[in-house]
PyMOL Python script that loads the backbone (N, CA, C, O; Angstrom):
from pymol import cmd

cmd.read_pdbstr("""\
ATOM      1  N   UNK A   1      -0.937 -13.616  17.430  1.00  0.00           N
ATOM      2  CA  UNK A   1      -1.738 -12.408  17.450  1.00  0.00           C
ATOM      3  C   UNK A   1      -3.185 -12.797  17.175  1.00  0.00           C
ATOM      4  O   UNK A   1      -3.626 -13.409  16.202  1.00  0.00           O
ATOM      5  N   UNK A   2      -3.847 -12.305  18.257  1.00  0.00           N
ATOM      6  CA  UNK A   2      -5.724 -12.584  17.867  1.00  0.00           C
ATOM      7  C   UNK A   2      -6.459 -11.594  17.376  1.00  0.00           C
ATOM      8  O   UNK A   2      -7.669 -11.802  17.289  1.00  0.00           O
ATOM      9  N   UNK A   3      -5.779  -9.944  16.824  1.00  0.00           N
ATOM     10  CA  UNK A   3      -6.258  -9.310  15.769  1.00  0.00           C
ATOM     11  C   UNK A   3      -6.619  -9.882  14.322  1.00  0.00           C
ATOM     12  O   UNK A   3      -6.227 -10.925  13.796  1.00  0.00           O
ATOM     13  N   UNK A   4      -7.470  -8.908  13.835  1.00  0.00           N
ATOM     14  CA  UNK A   4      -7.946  -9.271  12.957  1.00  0.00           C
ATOM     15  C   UNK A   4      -6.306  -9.072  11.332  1.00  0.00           C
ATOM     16  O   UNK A   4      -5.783  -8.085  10.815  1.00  0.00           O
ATOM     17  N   UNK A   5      -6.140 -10.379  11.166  1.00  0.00           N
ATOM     18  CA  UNK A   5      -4.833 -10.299  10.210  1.00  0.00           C
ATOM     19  C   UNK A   5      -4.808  -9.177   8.698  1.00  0.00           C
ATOM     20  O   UNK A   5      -3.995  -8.424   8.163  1.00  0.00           O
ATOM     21  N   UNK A   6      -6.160  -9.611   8.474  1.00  0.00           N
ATOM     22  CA  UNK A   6      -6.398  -9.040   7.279  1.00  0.00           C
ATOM     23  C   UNK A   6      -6.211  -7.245   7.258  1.00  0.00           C
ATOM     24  O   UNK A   6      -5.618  -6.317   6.707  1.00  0.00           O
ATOM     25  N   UNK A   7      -6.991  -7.520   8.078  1.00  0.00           N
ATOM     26  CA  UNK A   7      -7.341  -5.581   8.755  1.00  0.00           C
ATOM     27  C   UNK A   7      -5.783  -4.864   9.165  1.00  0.00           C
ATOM     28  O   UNK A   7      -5.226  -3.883   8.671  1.00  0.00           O
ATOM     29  N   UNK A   8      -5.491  -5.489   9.915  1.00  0.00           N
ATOM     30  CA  UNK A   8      -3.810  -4.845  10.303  1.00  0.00           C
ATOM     31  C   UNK A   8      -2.885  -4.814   8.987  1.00  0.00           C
ATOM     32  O   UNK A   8      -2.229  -3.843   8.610  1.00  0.00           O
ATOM     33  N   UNK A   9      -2.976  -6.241   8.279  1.00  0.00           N
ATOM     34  CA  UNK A   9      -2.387  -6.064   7.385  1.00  0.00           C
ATOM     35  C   UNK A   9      -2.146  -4.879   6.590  1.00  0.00           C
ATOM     36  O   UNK A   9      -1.217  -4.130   6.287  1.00  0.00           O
ATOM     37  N   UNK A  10      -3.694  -5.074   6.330  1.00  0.00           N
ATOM     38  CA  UNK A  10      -4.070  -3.800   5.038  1.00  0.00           C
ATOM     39  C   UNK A  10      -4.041  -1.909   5.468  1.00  0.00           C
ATOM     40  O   UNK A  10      -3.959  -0.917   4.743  1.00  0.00           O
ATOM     41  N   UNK A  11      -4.156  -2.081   7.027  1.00  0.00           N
ATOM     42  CA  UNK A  11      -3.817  -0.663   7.616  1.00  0.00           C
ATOM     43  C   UNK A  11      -2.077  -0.329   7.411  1.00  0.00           C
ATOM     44  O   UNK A  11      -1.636   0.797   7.181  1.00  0.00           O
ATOM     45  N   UNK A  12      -1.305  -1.477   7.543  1.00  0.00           N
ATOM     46  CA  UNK A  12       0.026  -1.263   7.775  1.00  0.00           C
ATOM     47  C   UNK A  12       0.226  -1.044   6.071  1.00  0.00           C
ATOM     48  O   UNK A  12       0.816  -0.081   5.580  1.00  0.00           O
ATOM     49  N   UNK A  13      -0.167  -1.741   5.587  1.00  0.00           N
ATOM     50  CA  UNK A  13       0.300  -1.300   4.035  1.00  0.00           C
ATOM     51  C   UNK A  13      -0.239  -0.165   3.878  1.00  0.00           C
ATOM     52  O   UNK A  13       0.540   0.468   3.167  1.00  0.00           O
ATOM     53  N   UNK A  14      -1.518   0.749   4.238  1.00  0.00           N
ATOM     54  CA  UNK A  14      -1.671   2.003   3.965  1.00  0.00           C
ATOM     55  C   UNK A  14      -0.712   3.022   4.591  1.00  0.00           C
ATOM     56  O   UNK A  14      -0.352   4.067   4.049  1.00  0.00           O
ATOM     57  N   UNK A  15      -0.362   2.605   5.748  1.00  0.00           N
ATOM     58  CA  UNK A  15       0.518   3.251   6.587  1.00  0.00           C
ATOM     59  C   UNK A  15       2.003   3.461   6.033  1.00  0.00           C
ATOM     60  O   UNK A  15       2.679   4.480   6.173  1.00  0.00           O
ATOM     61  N   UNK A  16       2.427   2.092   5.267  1.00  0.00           N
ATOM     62  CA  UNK A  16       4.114   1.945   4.788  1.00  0.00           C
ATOM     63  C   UNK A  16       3.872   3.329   3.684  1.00  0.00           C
ATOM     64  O   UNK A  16       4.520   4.371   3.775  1.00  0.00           O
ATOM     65  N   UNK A  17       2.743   3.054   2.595  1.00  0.00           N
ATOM     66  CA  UNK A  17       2.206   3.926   1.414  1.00  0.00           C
ATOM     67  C   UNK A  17       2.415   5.139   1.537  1.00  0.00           C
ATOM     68  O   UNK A  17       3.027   5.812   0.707  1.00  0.00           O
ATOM     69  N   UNK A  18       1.804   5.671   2.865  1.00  0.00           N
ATOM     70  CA  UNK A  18       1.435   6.775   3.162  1.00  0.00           C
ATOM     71  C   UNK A  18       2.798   7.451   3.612  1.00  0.00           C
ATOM     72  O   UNK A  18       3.107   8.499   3.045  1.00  0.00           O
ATOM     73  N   UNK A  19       3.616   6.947   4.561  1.00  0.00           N
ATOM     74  CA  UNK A  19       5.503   7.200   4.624  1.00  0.00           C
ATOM     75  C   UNK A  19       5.815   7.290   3.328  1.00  0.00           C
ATOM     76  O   UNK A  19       5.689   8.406   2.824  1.00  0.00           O
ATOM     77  N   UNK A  20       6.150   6.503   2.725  1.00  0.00           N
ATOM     78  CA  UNK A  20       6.702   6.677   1.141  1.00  0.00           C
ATOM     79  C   UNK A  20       5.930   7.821   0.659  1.00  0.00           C
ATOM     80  O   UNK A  20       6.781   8.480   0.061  1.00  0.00           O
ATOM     81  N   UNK A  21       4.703   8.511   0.555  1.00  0.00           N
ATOM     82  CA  UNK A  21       4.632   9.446   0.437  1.00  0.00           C
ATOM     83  C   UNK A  21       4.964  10.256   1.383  1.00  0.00           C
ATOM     84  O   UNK A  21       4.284  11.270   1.222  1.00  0.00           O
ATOM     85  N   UNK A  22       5.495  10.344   2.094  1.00  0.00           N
ATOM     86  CA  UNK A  22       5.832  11.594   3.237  1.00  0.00           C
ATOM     87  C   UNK A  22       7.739  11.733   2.816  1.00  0.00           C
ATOM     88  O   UNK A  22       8.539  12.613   3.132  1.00  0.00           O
ATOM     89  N   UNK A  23       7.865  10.904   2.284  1.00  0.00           N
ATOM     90  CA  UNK A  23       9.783  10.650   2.009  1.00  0.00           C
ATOM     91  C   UNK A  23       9.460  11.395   0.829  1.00  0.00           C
ATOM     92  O   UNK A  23      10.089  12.444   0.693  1.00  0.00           O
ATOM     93  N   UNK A  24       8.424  11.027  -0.271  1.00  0.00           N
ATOM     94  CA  UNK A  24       8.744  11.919  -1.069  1.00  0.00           C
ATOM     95  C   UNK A  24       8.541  13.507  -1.129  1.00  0.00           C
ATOM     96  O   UNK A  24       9.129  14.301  -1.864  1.00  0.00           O
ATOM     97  N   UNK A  25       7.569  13.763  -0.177  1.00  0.00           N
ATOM     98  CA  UNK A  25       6.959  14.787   0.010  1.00  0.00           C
ATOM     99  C   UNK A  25       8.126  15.848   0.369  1.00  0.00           C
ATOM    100  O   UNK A  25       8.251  16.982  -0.092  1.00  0.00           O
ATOM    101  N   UNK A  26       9.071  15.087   1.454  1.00  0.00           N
ATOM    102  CA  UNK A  26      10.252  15.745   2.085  1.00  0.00           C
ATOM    103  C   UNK A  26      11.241  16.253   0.882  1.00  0.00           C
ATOM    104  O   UNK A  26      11.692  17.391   0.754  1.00  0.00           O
ATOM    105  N   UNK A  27      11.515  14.851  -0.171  1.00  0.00           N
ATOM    106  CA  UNK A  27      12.901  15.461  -0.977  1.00  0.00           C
ATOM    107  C   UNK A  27      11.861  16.128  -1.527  1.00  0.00           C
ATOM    108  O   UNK A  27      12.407  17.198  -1.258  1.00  0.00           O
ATOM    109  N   UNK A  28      10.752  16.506  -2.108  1.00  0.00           N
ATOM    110  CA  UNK A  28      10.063  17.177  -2.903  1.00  0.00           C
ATOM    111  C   UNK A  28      10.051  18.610  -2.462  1.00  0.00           C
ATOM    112  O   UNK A  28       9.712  19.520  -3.219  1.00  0.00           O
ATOM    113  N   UNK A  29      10.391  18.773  -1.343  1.00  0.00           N
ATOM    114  CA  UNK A  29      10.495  20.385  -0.547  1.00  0.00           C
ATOM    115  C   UNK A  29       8.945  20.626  -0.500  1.00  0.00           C
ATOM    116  O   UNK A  29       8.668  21.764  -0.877  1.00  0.00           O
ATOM    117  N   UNK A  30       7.785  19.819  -0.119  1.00  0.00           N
ATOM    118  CA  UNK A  30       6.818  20.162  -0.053  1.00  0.00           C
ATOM    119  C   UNK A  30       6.698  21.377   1.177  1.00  0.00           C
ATOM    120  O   UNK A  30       7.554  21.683   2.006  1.00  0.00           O
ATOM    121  N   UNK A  31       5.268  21.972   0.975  1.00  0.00           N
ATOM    122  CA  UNK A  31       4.888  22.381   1.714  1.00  0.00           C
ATOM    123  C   UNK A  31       4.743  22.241   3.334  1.00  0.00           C
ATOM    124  O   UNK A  31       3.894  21.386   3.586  1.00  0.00           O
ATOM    125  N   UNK A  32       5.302  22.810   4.491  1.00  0.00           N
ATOM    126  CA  UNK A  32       5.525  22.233   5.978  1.00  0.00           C
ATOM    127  C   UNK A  32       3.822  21.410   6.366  1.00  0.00           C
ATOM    128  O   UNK A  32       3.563  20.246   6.670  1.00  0.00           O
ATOM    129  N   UNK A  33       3.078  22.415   6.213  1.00  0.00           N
ATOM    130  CA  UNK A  33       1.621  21.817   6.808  1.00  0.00           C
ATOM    131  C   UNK A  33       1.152  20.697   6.449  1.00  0.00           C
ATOM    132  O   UNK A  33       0.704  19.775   7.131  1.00  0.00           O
ATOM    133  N   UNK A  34       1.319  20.855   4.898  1.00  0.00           N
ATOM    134  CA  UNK A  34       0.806  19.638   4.052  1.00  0.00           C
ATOM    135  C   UNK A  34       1.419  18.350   4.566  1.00  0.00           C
ATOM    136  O   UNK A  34       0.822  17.285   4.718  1.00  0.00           O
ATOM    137  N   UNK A  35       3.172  18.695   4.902  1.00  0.00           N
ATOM    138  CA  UNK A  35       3.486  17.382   5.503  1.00  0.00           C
ATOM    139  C   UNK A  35       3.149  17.011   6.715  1.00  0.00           C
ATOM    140  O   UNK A  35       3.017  15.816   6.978  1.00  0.00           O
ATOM    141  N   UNK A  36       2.933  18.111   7.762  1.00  0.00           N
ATOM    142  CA  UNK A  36       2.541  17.561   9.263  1.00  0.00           C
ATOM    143  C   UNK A  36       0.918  16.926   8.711  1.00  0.00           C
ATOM    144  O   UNK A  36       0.683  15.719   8.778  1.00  0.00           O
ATOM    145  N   UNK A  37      -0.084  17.896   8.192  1.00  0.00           N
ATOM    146  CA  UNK A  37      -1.005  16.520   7.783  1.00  0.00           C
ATOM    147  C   UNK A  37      -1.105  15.265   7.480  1.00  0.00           C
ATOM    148  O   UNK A  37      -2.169  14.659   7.605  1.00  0.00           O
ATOM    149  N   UNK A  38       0.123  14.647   6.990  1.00  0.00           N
ATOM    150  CA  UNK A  38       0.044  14.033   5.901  1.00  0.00           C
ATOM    151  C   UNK A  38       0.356  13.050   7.568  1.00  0.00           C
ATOM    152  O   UNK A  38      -0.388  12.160   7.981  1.00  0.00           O
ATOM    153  N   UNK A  39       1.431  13.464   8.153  1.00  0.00           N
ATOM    154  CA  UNK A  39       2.103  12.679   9.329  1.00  0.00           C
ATOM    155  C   UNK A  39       0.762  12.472  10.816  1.00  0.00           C
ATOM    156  O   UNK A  39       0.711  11.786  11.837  1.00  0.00           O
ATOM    157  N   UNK A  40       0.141  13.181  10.359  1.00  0.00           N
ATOM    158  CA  UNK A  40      -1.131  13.085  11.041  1.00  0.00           C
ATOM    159  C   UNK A  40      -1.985  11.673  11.182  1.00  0.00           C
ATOM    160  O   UNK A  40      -2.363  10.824  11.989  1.00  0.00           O
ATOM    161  N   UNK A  41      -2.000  11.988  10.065  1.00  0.00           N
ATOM    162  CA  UNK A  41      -2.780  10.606   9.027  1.00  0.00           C
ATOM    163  C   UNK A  41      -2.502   9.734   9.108  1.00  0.00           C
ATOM    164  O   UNK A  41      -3.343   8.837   9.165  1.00  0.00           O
ATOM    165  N   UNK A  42      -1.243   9.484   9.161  1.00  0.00           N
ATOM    166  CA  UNK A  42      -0.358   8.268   9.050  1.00  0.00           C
ATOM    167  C   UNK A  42      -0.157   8.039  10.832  1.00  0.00           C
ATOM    168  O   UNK A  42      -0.404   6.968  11.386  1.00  0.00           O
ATOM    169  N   UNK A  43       0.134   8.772  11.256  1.00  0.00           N
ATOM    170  CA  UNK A  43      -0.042   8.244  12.884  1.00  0.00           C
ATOM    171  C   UNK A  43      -1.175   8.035  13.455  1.00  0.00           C
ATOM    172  O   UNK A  43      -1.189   7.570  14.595  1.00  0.00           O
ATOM    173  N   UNK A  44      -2.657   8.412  12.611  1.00  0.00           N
ATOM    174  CA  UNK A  44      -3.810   8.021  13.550  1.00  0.00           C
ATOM    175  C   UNK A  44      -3.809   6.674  13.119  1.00  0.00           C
ATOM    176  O   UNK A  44      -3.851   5.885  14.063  1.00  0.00           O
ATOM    177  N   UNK A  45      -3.762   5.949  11.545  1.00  0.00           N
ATOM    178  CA  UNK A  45      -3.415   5.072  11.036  1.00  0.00           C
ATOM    179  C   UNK A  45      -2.683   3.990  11.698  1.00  0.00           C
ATOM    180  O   UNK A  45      -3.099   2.834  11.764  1.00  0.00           O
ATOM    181  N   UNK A  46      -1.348   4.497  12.287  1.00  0.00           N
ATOM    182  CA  UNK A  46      -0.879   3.577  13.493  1.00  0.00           C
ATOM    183  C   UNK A  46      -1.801   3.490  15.108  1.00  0.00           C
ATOM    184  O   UNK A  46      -2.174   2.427  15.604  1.00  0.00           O
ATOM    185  N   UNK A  47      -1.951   4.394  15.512  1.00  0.00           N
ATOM    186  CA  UNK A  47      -2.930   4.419  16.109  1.00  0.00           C
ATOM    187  C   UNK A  47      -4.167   3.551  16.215  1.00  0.00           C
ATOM    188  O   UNK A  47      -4.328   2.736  17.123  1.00  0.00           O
ATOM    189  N   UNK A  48      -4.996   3.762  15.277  1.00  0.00           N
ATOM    190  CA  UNK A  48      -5.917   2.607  15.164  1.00  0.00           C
ATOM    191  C   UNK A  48      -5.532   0.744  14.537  1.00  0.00           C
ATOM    192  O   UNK A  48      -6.259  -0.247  14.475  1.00  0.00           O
ATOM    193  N   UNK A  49      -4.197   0.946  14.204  1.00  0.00           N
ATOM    194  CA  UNK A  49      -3.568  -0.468  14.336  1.00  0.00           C
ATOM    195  C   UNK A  49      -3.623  -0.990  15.701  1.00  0.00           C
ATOM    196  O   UNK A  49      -3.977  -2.129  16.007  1.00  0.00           O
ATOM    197  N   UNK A  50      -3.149   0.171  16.698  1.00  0.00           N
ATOM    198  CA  UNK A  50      -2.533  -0.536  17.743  1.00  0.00           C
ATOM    199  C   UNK A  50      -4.083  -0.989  18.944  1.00  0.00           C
ATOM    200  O   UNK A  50      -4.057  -1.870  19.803  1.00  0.00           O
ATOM    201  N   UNK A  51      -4.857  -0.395  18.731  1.00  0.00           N
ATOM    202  CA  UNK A  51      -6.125   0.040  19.233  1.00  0.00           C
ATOM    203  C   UNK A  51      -6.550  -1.801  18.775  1.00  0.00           C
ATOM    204  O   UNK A  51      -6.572  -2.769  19.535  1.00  0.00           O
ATOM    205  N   UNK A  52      -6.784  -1.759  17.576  1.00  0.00           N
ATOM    206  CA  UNK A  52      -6.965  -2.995  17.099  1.00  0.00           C
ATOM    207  C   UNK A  52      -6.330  -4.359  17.725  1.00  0.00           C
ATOM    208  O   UNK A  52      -6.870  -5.379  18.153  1.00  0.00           O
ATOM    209  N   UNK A  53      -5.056  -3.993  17.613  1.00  0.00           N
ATOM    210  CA  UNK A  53      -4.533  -5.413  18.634  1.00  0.00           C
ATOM    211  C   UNK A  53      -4.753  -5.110  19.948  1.00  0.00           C
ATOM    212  O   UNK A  53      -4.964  -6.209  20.460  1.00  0.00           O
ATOM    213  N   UNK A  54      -4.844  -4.131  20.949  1.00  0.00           N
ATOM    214  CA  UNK A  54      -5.142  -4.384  21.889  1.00  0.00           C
ATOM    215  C   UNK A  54      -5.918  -4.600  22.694  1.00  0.00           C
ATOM    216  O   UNK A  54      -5.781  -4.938  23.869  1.00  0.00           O
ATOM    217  N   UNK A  55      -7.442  -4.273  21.640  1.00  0.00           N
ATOM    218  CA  UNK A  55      -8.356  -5.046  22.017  1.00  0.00           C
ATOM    219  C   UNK A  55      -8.925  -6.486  21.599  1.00  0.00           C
ATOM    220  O   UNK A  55      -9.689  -7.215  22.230  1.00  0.00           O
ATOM    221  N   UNK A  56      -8.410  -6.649  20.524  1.00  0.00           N
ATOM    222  CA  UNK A  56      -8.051  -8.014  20.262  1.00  0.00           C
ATOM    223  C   UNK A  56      -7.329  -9.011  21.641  1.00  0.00           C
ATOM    224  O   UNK A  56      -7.695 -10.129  22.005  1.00  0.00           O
ATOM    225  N   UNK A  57      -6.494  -8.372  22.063  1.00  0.00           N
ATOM    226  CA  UNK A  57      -5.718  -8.826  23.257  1.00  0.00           C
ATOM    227  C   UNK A  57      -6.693  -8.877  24.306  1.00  0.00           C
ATOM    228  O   UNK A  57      -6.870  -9.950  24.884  1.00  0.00           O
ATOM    229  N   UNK A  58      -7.332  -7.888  24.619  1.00  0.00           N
ATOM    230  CA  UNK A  58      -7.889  -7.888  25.720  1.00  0.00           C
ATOM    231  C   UNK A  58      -9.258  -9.403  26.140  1.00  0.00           C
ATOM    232  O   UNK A  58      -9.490 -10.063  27.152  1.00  0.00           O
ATOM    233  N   UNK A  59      -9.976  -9.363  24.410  1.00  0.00           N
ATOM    234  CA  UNK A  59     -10.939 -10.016  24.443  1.00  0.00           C
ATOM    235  C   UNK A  59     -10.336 -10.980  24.070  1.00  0.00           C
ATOM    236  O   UNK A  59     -11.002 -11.197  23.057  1.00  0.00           O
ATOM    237  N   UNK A  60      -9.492 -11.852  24.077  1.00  0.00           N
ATOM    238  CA  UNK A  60      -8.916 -13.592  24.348  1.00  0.00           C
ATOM    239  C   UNK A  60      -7.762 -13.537  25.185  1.00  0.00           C
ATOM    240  O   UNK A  60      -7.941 -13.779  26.379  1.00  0.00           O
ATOM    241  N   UNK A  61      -6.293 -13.190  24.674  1.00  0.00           N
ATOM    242  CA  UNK A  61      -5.083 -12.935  25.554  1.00  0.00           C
ATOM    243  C   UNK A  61      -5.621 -13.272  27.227  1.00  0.00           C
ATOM    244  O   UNK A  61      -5.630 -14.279  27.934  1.00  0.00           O
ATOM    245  N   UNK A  62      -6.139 -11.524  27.436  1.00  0.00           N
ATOM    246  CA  UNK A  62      -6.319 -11.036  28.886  1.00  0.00           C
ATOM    247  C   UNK A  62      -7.520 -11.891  29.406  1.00  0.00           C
ATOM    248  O   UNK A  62      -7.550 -12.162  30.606  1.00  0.00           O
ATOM    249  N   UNK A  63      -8.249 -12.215  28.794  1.00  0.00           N
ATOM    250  CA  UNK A  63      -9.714 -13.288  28.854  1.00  0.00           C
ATOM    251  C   UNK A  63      -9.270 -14.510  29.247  1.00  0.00           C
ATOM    252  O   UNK A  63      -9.669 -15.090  30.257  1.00  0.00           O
ATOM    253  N   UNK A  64      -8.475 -14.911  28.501  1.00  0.00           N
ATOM    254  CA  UNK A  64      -8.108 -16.580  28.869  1.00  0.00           C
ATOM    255  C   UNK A  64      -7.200 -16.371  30.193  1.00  0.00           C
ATOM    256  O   UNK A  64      -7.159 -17.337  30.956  1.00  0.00           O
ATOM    257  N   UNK A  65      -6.446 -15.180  30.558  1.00  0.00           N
ATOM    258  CA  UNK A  65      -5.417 -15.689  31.458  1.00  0.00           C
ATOM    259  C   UNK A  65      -6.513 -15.801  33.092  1.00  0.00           C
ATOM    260  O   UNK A  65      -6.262 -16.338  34.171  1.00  0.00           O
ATOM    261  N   UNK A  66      -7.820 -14.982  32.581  1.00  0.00           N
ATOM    262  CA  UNK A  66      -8.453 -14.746  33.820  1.00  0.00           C
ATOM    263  C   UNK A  66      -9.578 -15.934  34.187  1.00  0.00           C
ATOM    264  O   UNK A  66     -10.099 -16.056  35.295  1.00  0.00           O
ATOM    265  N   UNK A  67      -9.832 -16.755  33.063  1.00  0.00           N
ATOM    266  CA  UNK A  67      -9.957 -17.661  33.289  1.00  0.00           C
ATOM    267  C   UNK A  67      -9.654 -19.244  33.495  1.00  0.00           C
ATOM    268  O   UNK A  67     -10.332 -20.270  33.554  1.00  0.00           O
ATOM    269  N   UNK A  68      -8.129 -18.864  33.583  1.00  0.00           N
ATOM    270  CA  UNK A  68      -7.076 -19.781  34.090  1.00  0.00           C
ATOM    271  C   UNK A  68      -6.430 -18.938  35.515  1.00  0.00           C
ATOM    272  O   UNK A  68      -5.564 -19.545  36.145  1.00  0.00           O
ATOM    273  N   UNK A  69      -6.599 -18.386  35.711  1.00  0.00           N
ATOM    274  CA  UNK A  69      -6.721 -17.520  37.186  1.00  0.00           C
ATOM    275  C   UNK A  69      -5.309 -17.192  36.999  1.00  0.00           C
ATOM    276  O   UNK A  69      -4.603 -17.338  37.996  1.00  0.00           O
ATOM    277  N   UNK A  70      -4.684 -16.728  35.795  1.00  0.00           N
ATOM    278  CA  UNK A  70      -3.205 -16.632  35.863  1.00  0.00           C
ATOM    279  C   UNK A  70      -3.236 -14.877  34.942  1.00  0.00           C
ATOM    280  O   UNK A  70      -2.697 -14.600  33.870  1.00  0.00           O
ATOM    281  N   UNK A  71      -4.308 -13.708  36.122  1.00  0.00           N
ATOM    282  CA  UNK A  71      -4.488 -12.762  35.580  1.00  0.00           C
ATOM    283  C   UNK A  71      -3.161 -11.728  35.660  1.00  0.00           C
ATOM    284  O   UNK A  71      -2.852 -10.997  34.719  1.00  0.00           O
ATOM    285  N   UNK A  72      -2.656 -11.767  36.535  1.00  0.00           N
ATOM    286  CA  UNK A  72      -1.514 -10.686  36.804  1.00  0.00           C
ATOM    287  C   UNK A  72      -0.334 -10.210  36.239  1.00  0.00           C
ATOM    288  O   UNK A  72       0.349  -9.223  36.512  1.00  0.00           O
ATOM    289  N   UNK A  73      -0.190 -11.284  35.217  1.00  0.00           N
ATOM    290  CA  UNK A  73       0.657 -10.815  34.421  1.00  0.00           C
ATOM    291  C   UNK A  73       0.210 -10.111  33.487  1.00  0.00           C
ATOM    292  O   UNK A  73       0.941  -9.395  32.803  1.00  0.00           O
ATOM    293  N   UNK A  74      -1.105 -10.215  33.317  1.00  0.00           N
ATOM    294  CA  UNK A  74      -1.628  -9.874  32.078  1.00  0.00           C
ATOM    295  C   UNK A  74      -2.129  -8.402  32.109  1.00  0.00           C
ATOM    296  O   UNK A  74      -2.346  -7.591  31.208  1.00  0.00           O
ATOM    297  N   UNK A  75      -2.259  -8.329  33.775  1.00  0.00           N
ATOM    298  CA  UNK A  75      -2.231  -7.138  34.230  1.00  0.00           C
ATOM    299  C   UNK A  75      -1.942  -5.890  33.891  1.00  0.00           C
ATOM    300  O   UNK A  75      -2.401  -4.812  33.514  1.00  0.00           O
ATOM    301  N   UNK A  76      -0.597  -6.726  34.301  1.00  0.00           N
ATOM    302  CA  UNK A  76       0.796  -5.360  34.101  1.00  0.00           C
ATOM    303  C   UNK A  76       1.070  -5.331  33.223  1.00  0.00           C
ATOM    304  O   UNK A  76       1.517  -4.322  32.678  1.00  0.00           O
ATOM    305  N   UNK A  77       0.904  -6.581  32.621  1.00  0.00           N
ATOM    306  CA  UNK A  77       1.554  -6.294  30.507  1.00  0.00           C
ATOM    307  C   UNK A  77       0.464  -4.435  30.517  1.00  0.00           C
ATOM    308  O   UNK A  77       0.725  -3.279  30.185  1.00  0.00           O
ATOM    309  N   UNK A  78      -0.440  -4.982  30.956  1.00  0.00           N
ATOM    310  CA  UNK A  78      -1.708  -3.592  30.225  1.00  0.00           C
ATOM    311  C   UNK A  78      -1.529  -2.243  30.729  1.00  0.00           C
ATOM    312  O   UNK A  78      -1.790  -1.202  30.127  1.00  0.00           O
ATOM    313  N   UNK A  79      -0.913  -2.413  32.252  1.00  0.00           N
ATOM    314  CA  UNK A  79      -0.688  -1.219  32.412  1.00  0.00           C
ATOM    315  C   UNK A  79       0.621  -0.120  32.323  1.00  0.00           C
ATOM    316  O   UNK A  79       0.835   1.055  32.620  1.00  0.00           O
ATOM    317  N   UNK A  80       1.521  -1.536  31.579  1.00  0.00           N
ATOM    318  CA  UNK A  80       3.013  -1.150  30.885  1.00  0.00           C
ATOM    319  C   UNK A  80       2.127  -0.336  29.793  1.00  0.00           C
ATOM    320  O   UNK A  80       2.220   0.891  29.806  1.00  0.00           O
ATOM    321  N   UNK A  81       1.430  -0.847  29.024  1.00  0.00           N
ATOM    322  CA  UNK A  81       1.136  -0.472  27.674  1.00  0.00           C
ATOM    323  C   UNK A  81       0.418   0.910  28.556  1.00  0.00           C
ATOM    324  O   UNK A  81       1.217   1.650  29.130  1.00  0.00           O
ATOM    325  N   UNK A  82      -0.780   1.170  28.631  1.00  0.00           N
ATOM    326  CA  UNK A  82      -1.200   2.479  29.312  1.00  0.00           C
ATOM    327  C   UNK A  82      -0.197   3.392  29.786  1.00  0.00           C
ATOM    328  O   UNK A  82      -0.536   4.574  29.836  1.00  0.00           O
ATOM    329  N   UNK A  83       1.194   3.028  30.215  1.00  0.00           N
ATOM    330  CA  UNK A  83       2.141   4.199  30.870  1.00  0.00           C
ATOM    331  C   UNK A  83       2.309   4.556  29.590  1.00  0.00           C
ATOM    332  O   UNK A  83       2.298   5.785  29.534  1.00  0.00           O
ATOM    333  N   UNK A  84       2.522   3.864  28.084  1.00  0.00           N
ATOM    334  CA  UNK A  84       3.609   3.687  27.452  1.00  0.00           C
ATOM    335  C   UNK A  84       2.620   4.612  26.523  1.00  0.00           C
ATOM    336  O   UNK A  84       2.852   5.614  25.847  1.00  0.00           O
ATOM    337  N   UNK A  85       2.050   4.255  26.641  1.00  0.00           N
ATOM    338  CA  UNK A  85       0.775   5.156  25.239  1.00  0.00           C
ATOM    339  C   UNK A  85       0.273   6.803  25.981  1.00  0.00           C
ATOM    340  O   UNK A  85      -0.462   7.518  25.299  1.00  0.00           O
ATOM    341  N   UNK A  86       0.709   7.274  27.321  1.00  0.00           N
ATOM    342  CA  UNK A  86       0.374   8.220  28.280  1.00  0.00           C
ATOM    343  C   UNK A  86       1.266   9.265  27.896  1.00  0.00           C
ATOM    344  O   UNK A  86       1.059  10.475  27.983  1.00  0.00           O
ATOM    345  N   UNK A  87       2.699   8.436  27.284  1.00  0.00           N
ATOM    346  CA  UNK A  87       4.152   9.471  27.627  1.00  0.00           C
ATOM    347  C   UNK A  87       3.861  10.389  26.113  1.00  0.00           C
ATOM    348  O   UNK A  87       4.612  11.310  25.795  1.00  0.00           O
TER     349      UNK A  87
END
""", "prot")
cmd.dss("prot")
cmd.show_as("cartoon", "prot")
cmd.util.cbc("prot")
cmd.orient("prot")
């Protein structure tokens, strides 16, 4: 992976944090809104993880394959991911 390690790291541990509060939130009988916020948060959180590696990807991964002229796979890896992030 050519993301930044530290950064993902430390998003995914806010992210695990932020579930464990949403588990408790649930047996806690919280409030409905409070929890779709909370699940908000925590999915833009994944969100900007994934944002992170894939432009990480783009600028070496997809970079190097095009300058080894071996772009096409690297292609479709991207536009798997674009269907996949669309649905």
């Amino acid at each position: 992976m050519k993301a930044d390690k530290e950064k993902v790291t430390r998003l995914l541990k806010t992210a695990r944090g932020q579930l464990d509060g949403l588990l408790r939130m649930v047996e806690d009988d919280r409030y409905c809104i409070d929890i779709s916020n909370q699940l908000m948060a925590t999915q833009a959180i994944l969100r900007n993880i994934n944002k992170e590696v894939l432009h990480a990807h783009l600028g070496s991964c997809v970079e190097e394959a095009f300058e080894k002229g071996d772009q096409h796979k690297k292609i479709q890896e991207i536009m798997d991911i674009i269907d996949k992030l669309s649905k």
